[in-house]
C-alpha positions in Angstrom: -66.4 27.8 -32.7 -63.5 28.3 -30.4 -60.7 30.7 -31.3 -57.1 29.7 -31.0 -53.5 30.6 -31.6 -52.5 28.4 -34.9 -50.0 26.9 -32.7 -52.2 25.7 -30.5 -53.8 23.7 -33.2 -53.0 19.8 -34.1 -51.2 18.5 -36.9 -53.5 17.2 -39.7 -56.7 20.0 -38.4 -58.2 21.7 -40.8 -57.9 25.7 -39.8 -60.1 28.5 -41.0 -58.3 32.3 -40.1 -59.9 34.5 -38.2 -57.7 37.0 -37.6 -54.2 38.3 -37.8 -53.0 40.2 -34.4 -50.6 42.3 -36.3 -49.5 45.3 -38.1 -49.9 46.0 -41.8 -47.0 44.7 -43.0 -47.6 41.2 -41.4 -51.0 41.1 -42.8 -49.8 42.0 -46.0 -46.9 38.9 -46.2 -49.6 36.8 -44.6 -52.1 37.8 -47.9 -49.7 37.1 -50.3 -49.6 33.6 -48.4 -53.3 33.1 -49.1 -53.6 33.2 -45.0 -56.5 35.9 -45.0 -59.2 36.1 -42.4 -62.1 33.3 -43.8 -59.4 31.4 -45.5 -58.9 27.6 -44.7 -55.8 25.6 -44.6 -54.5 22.6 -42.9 -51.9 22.3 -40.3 -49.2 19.5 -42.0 -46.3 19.9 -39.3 -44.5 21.9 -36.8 -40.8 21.6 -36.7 -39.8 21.1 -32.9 -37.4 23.7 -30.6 -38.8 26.8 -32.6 -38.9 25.7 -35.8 -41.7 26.5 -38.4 -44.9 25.4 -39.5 -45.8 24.1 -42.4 -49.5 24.8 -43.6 -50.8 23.4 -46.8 -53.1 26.4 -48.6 -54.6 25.6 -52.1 -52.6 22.8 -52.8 -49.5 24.3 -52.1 -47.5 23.9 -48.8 -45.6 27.2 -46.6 -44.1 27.4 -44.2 -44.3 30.2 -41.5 -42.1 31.2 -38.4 -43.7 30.5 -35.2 -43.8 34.2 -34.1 -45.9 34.3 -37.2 -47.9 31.3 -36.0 -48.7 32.7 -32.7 -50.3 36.0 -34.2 -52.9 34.0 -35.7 -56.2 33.2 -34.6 -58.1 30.4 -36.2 -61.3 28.3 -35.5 -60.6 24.5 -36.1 -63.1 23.2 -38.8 -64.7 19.5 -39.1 -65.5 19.8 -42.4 -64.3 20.5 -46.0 -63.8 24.3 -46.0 -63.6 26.6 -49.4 -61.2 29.0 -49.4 -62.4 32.4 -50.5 
């Protein structure tokens, strides 16, 4: 699969993360989210001029800042994905 920033992803994909190009503390907010590498979620919206994202994880829906979105890499996914 192809790696690519989460912003570069479409509304209604289905996203499995790969990695987080950040420090500690990032990754840390990010695992709290339920955004950890081989986690899946799906891409509901992004807000236009700058605004967030909005990813639904487990049922629940978050929203992230897009300096956030742009440090992390995911692989688009075509099928049902379990999160781990």
């Amino acid at each position: 699969m192809i790696e690519k920033q989460l912003l570069e992803v479409s509304i209604g994909q289905t996203i499995r993360v790969v990695r987080v190009n950040g420090g500690e503390k990032l990754e840390n907010k990010l695992r709290q989210l339920g955004l950890l590498p081989g986690n899946c979620a799906r891409k509901v919206r992004q807000a236009p001029f700058g605004g967030p994202v909005l990813l639904e994880i487990d049922g629940r829906s978050i929203a992230i800042g897009r300096g956030i979105a742009a440090k992390i890499q995911v692989e688009e996914e075509n099928s049902e994905c379990d999160s781990h």
